[in-house]
N, C-alpha and C positions, 0 to 999 in steps of 0.2 A: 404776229399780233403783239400787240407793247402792252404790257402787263400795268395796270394801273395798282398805285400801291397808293392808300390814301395816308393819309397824313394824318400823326397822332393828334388829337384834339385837346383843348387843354382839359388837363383833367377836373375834376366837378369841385367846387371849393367844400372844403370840410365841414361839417356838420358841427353847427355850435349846441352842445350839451350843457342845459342850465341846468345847473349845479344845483343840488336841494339848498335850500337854507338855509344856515347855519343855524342850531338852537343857542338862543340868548341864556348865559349865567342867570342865575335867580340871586337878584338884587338888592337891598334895602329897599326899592319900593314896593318889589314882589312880597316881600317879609311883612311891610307894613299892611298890604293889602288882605293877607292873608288871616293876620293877625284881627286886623276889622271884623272879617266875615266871620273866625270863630269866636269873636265876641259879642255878634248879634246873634249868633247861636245859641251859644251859652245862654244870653238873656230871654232866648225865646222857648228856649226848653229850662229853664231853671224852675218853675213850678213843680216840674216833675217829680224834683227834687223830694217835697213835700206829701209825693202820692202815697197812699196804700198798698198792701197787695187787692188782689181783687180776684172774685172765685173764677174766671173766665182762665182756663191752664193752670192761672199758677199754685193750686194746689198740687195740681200733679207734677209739674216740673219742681218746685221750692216746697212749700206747707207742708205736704202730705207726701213728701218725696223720700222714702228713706236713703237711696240710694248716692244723695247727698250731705251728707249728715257725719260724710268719715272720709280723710283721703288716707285712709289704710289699701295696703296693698289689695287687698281682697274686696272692697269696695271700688277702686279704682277699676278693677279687671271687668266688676260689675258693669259699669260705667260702657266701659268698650265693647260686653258683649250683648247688654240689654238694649230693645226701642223702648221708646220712652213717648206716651201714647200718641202712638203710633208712627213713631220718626227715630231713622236712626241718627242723629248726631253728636257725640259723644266730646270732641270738644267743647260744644256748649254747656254740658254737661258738668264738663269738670269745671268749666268756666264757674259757674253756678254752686259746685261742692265748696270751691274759694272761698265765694264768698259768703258761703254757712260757718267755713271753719272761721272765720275770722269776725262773722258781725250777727251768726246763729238766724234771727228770724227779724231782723231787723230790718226795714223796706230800704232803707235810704242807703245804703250803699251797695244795692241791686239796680238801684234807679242810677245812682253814678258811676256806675259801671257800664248802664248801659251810655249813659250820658258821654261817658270818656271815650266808648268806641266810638258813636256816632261823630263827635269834632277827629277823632284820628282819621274817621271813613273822608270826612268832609277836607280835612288838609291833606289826605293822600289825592284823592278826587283833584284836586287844584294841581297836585304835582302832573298828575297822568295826563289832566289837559295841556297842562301848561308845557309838557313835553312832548306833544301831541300835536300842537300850534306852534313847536317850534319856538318858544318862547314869548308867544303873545301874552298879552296882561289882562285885555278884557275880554277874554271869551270864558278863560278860566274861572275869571274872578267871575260873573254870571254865573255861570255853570254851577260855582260851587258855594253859593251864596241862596242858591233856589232850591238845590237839595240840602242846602241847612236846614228852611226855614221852612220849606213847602209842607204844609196841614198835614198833606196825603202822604208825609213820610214820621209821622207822630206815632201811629200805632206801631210802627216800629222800634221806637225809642223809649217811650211811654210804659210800654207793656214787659215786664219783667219778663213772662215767657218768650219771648220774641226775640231774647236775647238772639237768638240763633242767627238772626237778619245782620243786626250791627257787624257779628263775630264771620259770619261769611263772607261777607258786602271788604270787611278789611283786607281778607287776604286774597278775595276776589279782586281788589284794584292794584294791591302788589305785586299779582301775578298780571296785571296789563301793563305795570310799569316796569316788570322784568321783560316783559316780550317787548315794548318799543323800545326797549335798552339796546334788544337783541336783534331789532328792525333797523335799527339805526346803526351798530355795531358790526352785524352780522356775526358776532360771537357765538359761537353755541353756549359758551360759559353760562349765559342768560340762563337760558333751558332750564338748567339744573335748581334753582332757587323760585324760578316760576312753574317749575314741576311740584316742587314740595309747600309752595303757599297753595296751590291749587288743593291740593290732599289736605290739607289743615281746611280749608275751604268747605270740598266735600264734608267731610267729618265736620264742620259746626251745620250746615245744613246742604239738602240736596238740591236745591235752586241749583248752586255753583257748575252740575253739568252744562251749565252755555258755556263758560269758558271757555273751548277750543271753540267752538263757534264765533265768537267774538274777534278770536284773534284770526280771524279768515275773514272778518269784516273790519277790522284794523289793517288787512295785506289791501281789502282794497279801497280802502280809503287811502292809504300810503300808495297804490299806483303799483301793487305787485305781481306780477303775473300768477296765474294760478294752474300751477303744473305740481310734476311727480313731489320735486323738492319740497314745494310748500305743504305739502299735504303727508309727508313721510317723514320730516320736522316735529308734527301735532300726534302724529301715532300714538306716543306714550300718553298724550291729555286722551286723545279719542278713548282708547283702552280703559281707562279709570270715569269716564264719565259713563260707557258702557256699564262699567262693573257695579259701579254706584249706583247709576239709574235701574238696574236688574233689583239691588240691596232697594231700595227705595220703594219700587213697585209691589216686592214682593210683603213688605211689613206694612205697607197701606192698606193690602188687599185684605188684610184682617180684617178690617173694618171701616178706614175711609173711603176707600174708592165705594160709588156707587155701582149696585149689581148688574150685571148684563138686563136690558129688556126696562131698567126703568126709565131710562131715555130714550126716545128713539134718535138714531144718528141724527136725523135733523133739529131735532131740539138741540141737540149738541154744538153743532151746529149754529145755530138761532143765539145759545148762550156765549160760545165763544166770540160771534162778531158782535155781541150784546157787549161784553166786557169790555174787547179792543178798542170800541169806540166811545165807551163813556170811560174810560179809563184814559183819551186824550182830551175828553171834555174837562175831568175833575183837575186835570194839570190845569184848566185855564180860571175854570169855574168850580172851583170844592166844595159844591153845596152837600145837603143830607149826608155830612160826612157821618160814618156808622163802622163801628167794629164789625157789626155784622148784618149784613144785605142778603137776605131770603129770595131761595126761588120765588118767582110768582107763582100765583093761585091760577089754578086751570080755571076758564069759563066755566059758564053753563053747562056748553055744548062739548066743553074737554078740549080748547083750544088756550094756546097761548094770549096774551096781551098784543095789541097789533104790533106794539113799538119793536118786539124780539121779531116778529116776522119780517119788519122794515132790516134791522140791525144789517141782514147779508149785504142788502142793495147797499145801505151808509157806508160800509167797511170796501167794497168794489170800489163804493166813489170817492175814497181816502186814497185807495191803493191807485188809483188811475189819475187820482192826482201828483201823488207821488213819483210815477210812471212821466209823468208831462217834463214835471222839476228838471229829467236827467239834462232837458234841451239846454236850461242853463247853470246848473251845478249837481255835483255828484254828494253835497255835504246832507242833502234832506233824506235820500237815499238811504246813506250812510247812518242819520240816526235814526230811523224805520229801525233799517234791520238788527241795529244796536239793541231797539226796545222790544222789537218784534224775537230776537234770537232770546233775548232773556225773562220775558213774560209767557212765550209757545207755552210752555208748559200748567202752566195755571191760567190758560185761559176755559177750562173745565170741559174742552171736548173728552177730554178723560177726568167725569167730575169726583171732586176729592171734597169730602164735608159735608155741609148743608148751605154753604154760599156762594153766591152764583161767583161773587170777586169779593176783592179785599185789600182796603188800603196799601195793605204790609208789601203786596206782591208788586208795588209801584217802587221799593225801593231803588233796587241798581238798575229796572230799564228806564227810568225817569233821563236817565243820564244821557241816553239816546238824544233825546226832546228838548231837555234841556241846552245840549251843544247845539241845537238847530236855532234856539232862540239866541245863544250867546255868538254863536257866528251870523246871522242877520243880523244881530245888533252893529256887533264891530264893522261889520261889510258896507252898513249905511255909514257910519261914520267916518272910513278910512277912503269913502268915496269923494273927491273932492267936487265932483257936480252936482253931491248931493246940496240941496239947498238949506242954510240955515237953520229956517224956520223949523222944514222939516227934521232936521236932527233933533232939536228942541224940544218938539216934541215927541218925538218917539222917545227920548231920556226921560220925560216927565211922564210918558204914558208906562214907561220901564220901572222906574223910580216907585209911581204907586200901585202897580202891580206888587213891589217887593214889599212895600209896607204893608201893605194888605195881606201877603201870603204870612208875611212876620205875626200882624194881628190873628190871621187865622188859625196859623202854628201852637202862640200862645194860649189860644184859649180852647184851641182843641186838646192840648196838652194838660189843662187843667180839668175837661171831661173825665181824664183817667184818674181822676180824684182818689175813687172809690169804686165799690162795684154795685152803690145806687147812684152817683151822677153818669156812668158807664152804661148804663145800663135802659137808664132813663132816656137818654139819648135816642139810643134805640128805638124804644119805646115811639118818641115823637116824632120818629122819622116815618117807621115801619110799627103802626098800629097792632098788626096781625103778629108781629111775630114771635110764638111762641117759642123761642129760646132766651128771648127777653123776660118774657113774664115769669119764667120757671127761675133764670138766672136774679131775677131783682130779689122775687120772693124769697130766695132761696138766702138772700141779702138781710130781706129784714127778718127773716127767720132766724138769722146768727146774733141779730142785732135784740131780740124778742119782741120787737113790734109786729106780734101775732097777728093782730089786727090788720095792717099791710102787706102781710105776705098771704095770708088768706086770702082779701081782696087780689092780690095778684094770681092765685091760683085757682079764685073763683072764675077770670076769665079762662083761662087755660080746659076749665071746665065745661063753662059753656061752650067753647068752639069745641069742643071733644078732642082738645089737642093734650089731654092727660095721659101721664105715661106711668111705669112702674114707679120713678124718680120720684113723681110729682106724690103720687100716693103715699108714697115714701117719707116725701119733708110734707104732706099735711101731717100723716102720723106724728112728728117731732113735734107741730105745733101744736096739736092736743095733749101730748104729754107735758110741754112748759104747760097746758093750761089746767093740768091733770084730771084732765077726760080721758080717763084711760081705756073706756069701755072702745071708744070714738076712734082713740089711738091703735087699738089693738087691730079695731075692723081696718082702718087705714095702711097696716103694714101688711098685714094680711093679704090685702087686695094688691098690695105691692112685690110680693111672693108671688103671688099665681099669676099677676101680669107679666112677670122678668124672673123666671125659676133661677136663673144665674145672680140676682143679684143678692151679694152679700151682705152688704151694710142695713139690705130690710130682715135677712134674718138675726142679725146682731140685736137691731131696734125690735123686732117683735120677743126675741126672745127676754129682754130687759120688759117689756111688758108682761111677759106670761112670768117673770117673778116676783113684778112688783103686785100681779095680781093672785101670787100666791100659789100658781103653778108650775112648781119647779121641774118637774119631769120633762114638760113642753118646753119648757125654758132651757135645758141642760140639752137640749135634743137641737134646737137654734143655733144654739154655739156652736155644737159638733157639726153642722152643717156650715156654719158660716165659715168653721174650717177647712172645709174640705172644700169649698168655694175658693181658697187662698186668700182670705182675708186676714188682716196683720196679726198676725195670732198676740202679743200684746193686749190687743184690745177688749179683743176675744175673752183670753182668760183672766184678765181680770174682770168683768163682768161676770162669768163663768162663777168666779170663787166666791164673789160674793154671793152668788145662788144657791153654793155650797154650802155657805156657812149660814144662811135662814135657813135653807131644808134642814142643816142639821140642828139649828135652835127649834124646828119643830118636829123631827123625828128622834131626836135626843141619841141618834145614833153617830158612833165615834169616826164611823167609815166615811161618812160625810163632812167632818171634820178635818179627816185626814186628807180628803181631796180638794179641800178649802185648803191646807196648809200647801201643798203640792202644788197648788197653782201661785198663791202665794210666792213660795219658796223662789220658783222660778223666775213673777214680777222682780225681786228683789235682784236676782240673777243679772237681770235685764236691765235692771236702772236703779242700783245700791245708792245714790242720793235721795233716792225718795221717800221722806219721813213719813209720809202717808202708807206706804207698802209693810215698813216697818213695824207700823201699828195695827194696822190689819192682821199683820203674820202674828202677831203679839194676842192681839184678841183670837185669835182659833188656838193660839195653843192656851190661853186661859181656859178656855172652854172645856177642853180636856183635860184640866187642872196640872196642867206642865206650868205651873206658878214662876219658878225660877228660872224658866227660861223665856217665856211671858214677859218677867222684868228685864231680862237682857233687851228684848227687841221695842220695850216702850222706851227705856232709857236711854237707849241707840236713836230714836226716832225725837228724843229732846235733845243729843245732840245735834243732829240735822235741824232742827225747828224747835228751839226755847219757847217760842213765842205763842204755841199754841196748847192752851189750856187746858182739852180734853186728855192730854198724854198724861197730863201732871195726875188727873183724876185715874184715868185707868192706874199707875201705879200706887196709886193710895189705896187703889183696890186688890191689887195684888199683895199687899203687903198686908194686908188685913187678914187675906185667906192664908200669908204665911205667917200669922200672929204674930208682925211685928206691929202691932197699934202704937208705935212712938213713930215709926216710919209714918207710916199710913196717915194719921192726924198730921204730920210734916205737910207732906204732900198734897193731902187734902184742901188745908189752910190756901194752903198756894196758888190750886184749881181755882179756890172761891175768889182769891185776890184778885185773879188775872179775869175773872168776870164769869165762871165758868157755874153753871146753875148746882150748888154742892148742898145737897138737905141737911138742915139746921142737928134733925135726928139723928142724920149718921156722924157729922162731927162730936154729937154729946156723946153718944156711945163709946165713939175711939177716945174722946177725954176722961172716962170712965174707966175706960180698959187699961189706957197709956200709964194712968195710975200705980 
């Protein structure tokens, strides 16, 4: 049988592999574009320039912060191992010690600082698209012209505490433009530089755990396979977002996270597709923009508002549209899960605060959303059957879209004025909510318009949403009005509503002195110490309690722990002319005359200017029978305006004789 032998065929022609696309150098025109977008920036956050601080954080991070106030070694170490309420981020931190050492309490170059991170965030943001697109000009330039300017990224910028966002969001887009260095390159060299922005990342805040997330939604958006390789690459990021997110959880649970049993999962639930889908509405529509957005009020019957019951079904038919997109691009996908990987975690199924969401938290997933609009855009354009018309207007429907977010930018940035246009905001947005009311009053209570802040905390009152706080700052306001009796009940009742809170026993104990009961008053303090309240503040209050009990028990031991505390203020802050005269007056008291004169005469070189020093030495020198001193000095007090009886200068002219 004849063996049939087939015949080789031709073989199959070779598989043409298109080459990725070359990324385009960054140009003169790139530079000029760039340049545009950070100078409609600048002009649209420049009011911020002029803001305050404002009582919403920034006394605990800045004002009331000691922990910034020294970059000494031992203060620094502070820094790294203290949260700071209730966060650890410690680069921001020092970020913030900066610039105390350099501008002390000065708002405006807290505000441009944060002002300089946000244009660095927004021209790295341009780099990472524009390397990202391979070199396209207008998806970037979009991209990074809507996160300049977009309202809903203002309390981020706006807000001195907030710093954290700017400071993370920088080395968070450093670390995606070392990994497409590394996408593009395949260097591992990358790794290493986008390992250590990441850690500067974490450490300014703990958002920055998406990061390795992100860059597994950058493999597939780039077209990378997703196996051992890519996934044992990100090891080291996984590791550190672990360790952080553990660090994070664990100093929230002090006290932000809410308790097990006060939500039920489904409320959780309810609030999280609540958040996800108005948080794509405010990208389009910013309205009732607010620092701060309140749970809703339970019904009647203890039921949600319908809208949060809707919220699951909206956020299904978000995702299921999304789902549809893949038929003809994978780019809507891609910025989902860009927004979705870096909002997951504040969307409050694990709720952290008192607000359901929060501007601040739109800042780095915005970016997602943003690329979807800046590639639709260029997609229409670079279509050649798209039709004229139609481009036309989608530029002009684009166009005042931007002016509009510009307009909103700016003038939401001027809300953070202060901490009543801040506040008041609030207010008009969200009637009920009392964090608003506590926070305004608390406003015009620094400001002494009693009369405002009482009105503010009379609501608070009526809805029965008063806390230990609030009894607390009415107390303050019957003291400016020196209602002490009012005052007294007020802090009192601020005690036994909040056993822990210190600053009511500091305020009640200043009451039970000025009302002449010093026992009660001395017993205050010593609690408000052992509360860990700034002991500063404490003892000098303290000493001055010391020093009337001892003006009315004429006992010396009482004087002595007037000086004692004394001694120590001065310890503490030896510029202080005021400490020095005080220390000066206890040791008069115990007729230590000559050294009495040491610490008034210390206390006019610190402060020439003020009057009473001049008198108390005239006094002392009277008791040391120098009346040529004494009538000097005297003279002097009465020049500079100081109330000096006619009787006692005749006498010292009598004696001087």
């Amino acid at each position: 049988m004849k063996k049939i032998v087939k015949k080789p065929g031709k073989p199959a022609p070779a598989r043409k592999v298109k080459p990725a696309p070359e990324r385009k150098k960054f140009n003169i025109t790139a530079i000029l574009v760039v340049a545009a977008i950070l100078l409609i920036t600048f002009i649209s956050y420049y009011p911020s320039l002029n803001n305050e601080f404002t009582n919403w954080d920034d006394p605990t991070y800045v004002t009331d912060n000691p922990l910034i106030t020294s970059l000494q070694h031992e203060n620094v170490s502070q820094i790294f191992s203290k949260p700071v309420s209730l966060n650890y981020h410690p680069v921001t931190m020092l970020s913030l010690a900066v610039n105390y050492h350099y501008s002390k309490l000065a708002p405006c170059p807290y505000h441009t600082t944060n002002l300089i991170f946000h244009l660095l965030n927004t021209l790295l943001l341009f780099v990472f698209i524009y390397i990202l697109t391979r070199g396209n000009l207008i998806i970037p330039a979009i991209v990074a012209l809507l996160f300049g300017i977009h309202p809903m990224h203002v309390e981020s910028v706006a807000w001195i505490s907030e710093r954290k966002d700017v400071l993370y969001c920088f080395f968070f887009l450093a670390g995606l433009i070392f990994y497409l260095k590394y996408l593009d390159t395949r260097k591992y060299l990358y790794l290493l530089p986008a390992l250590l922005v990441f850690a500067l990342s974490l450490l300014s805040k703990a958002m920055a755990v998406s990061l390795p997330v992100v860059f597994f939604v950058l493999d597939y958006y780039r077209g990378r396979k997703f196996d051992w390789k890519s996934i044992l690459e990100k090891i080291p990021f996984l590791a550190m977002s672990v360790i952080f997110g553990i660090i994070a959880i664990n100093v929230q649970a002090q006290g932000a996270i809410a308790k097990p049993g006060v939500l039920t999962l489904f409320q959780k639930f309810c609030f999280a597709s609540y958040g996800f889908w108005m948080y794509l509405v405010k990208l389009v529509v910013p309205f009732k923009l607010s620092t701060f957005y309140p749970y809703p009020r339970l019904t009647d019957g203890g039921s949600l508002p319908l809208i949060f019951y809707l919220s699951p079904v909206i956020a299904l038919i978000v995702a299921g549209a999304v789902a549809i997109s893949l038929r003809k691009t994978k780019v809507v996908l891609f910025g989902f899960l860009f927004f979705l990987a870096t909002i997951a975690l504040v969307l409050q199924l694990m709720p952290v605060g008192k607000a359901v969401m929060a501007d601040r938290y739109t800042y780095v997933p915005y970016i997602g959303l943003f690329f979807m609009i800046g590639y639709g855009f260029n997609k229409l354009f670079e279509n050649p059957k798209t039709a004229k018309a139609l481009k036309y207007s989608c530029a002009t429907v684009l166009a005042f879209f931007i002016v509009t977010m510009a307009y909103l930018g700016n003038a939401q940035t001027k809300v953070w004025k202060n901490s009543g246009t801040l506040w008041t905001q609030v207010i008009d947005n969200y009637p009920t909510s009392d964090v608003a009311y506590k926070n305004r009053g608390n406003f015009f209570g620094d400001l002494r318009e009693t009369a405002k802040a009482m009105s503010d905390y009379n609501v608070l009152l009526a809805n029965q949403e008063a806390d230990g706080q609030i009894y607390g700052n009415m107390g303050n306001i019957y003291r400016m009005r020196e209602e002490y009796q009012k005052a007294y009940e007020a802090y009192d009742k601020a005690v036994k509503m909040e056993p822990g809170y210190a600053i009511a026993y500091i305020n009640r104990g200043i009451i039970f002195s000025i009302l002449k009961k010093y026992d009660e008053s001395l017993a205050d303090f010593d609690k408000a110490l052992q509360l860990g309240a700034n002991p500063p503040k404490v003892i000098e209050n303290r000493a001055f309690t010391w020093l009337y009990k001892g003006e009315v028990t004429n006992n010396p031991a009482d004087y002595d722990k007037a000086f004692a505390d004394f001694n120590y203020l001065v310890g503490q802050n030896p510029e202080d002319f005021n400490l020095y005269l005080n220390r000066g007056l206890t040791r008069f008291k115990i007729s230590k005359f000559e050294e009495a004169l040491k610490d008034f005469e210390y206390s006019v070189r610190l402060n020439p200017k003020y009057a009473g020093t001049y008198f108390n030495i005239s006094v002392c020198y009277y008791k040391m029978n120098n009346f040529k001193k004494a009538l000097e000095y005297g003279k002097q007090a009465k020049a500079m305006g100081y109330s000096v009886a006619d009787n006692y200068l005749a006498e010292l002219q009598q004696k001087a004789k």
